[in-house]
N, C-alpha and C positions, 0 to 999 in steps of 0.2 A: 764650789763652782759647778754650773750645770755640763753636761759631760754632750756633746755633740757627734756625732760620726759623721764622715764623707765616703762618698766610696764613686773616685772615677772610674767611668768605665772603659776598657781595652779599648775599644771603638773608638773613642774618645782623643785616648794618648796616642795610638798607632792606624795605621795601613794595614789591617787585617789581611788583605788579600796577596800583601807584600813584604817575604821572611824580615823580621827586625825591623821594620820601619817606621819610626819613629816621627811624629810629629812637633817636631819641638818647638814652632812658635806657638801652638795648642797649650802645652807642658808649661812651659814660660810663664803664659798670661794667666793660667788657672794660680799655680805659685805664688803669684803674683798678687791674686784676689785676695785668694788665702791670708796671704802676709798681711795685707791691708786689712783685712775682715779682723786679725788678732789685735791690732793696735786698738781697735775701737768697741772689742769687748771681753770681757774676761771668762769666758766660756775656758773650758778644755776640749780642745779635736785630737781625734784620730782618725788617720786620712789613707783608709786604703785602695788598692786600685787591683783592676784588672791585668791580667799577663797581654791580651792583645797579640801582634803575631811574635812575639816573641818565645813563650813558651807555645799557642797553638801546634806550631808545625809538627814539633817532637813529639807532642802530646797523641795526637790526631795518627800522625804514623804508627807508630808505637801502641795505639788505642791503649793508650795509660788507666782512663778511665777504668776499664775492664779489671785490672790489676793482670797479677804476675801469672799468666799462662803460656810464655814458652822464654827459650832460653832469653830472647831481645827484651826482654819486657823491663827487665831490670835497668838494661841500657837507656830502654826509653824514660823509664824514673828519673833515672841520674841527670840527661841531656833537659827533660822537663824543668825540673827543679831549680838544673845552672843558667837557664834561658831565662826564668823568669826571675828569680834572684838576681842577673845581671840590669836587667830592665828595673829592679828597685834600685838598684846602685843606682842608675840615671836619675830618679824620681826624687831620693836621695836627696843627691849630689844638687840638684837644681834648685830644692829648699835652702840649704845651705849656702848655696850664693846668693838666695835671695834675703838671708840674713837673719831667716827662721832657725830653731835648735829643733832637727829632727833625729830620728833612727830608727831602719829599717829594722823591720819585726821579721822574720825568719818561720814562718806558718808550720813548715816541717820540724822544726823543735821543738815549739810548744802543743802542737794539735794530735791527737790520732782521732783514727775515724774506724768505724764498725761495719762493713754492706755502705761506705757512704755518707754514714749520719757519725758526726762527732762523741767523741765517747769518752776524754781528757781533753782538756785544755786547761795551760799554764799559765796565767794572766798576770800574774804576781808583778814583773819587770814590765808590763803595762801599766798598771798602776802607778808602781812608783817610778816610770816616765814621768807621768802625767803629774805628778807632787812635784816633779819639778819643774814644770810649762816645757817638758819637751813634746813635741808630736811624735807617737808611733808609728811608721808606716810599715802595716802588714799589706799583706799580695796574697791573690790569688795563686796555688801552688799544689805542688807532688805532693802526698804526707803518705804515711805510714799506715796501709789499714790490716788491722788484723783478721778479717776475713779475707779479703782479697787477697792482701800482701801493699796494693797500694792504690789510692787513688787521686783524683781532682779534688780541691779543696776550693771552692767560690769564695771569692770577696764578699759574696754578700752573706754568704752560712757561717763565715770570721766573724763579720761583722754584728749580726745577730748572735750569737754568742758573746759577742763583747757588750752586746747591747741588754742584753740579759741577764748577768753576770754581774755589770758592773753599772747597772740603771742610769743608760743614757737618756735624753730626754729626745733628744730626736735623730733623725736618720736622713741623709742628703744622697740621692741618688742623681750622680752627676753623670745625662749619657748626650747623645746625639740629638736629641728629642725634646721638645719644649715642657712635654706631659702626658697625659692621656688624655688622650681625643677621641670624636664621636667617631671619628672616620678617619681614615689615613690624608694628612692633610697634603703631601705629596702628591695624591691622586684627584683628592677631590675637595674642592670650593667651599663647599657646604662644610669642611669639619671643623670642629669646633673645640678648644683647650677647655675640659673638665676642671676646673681651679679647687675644687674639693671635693672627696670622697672621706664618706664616712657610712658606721656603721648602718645607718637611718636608709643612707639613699643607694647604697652600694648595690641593691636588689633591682633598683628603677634603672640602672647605667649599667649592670651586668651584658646588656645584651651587645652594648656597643666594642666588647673585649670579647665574645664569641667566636667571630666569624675572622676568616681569613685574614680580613685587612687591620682588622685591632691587633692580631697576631704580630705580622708581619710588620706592623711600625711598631711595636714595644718590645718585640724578642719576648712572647710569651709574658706580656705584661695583665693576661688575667690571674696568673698563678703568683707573680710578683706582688701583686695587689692582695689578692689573699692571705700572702706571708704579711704582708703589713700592716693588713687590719688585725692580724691574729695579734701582732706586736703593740698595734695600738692597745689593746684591750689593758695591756699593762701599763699604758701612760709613756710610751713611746710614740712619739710622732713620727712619718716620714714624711718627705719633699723630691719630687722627681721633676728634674729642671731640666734646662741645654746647657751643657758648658762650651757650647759655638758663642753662643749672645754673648758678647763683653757684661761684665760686670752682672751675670746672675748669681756667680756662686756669691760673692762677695755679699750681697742683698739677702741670700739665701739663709748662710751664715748668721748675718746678722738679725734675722728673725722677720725680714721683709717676704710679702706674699706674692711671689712667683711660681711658675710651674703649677702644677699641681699636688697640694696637700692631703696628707691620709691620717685621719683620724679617726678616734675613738668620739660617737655622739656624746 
């Protein structure tokens, strides 16, 4: 069975700008897709998400990122890691009412990281999740680094590693946003959803992820785009949708052409 990744983004599931808060008719409906999306094909997911404001807060005070340079710093480890580990319980727990066989991945037990960059990771009990049709849910999270002492770990640095590792075929980038656009279509009339990027034309459409406003709608989605085509080159697809529109992930999932697709010419 071909191996798929999801990866919601914090945005997505929570109120970033407000500690803990949680979206949950958002949460529901994606669940929801998901579930549906399984009945109708036999793919393997694994479905990880973003911390959102749940671990931010601690994280950001604390500047965890940095690692361990004064006595607080540990503290803020600790607070980071249970915020966002609590926010999987939810993510969880929601699968599981909706009838799917899930279980949260735990990032800071199987990853360490070096300055940053991944330097171990444990995969083994993802795998043989996945031999059984359960979904993993890993998170964004604290881990362990041996230069620092500790840092941020992205859902999507998880997930690329998993993607590499264990040769998924494609990658599902679920945020606020429909795709990449010529222009921030928020601002302006004129923008227009890019429906594929690939290796061939990626040089003609670079200019339109430049400047401010490509920034500013995709959260640095010229450097996202880069990471993806680098992953295409190995026969990794990705897909960068909106999980606002009813019934995209679901679509998405199932191999339907929304958002916009990255691949290898």
């Amino acid at each position: 069975m071909s191996l798929v990744l999801v990866k919601l983004g914090g945005s997505l599931l929570t109120n970033k700008n407000k500690k803990e808060s949680l979206k949950k008719k958002v949460l529901k409906r994606i669940v929801k897709e998901i579930h549906s999306a399984r009945q109708k094909t036999d793919c393997s997911l694994v479905v990880g998400h973003g911390g959102g404001s749940y671990p931010h807060f601690p994280a950001k005070k604390y500047k965890v990122h940095e690692g361990i340079f004064n006595e607080e710093s540990v503290k803020g480890f600790v607070l980071t890691q249970d915020a966002a580990a609590r926010l999987n319980r939810i993510v969880v727990r929601e699968f599981i009412d909706a009838g799917e066989k899930a279980v949260g991945v735990q990032p800071s037990a199987c990853f360490v990281c070096e300055r940053n960059r991944i330097v171990f990771s444990f995969l083994k009990p993802v795998a043989e999740m996945l031999s059984h049709g359960i979904i993993p849910v890993p998170y964004g999270d604290a881990v362990v680094d041996t230069d620092l002492g500790v840092t941020i770990l992205s859902t999507e640095r998880i997930l690329r590693e998993i993607a590499m590792k264990m040769e998924a075929k494609r990658i599902i980038i679920v945020s606020n946003v429909e795709g990449v656009f010529t222009d921030d279509p928020a601002k302006s009339k004129k923008a227009e959803l890019i429906p594929e990027i690939t290796s061939e034309n990626y040089e003609k459409i670079k200019h339109y992820l430049s400047g401010s406003a490509g920034v500013d709608v995709t959260g640095g989605m010229i450097h996202k785009v880069d990471e993806m085509l680098a992953l295409s080159e190995f026969g990794i697809e990705s897909q960068i949708i909106s999980g606002l529109k009813k019934g995209n992930l679901e679509k998405a999932i199932l191999g339907e052409s929304v958002g916009t697709v990255i691949r290898w010419a």
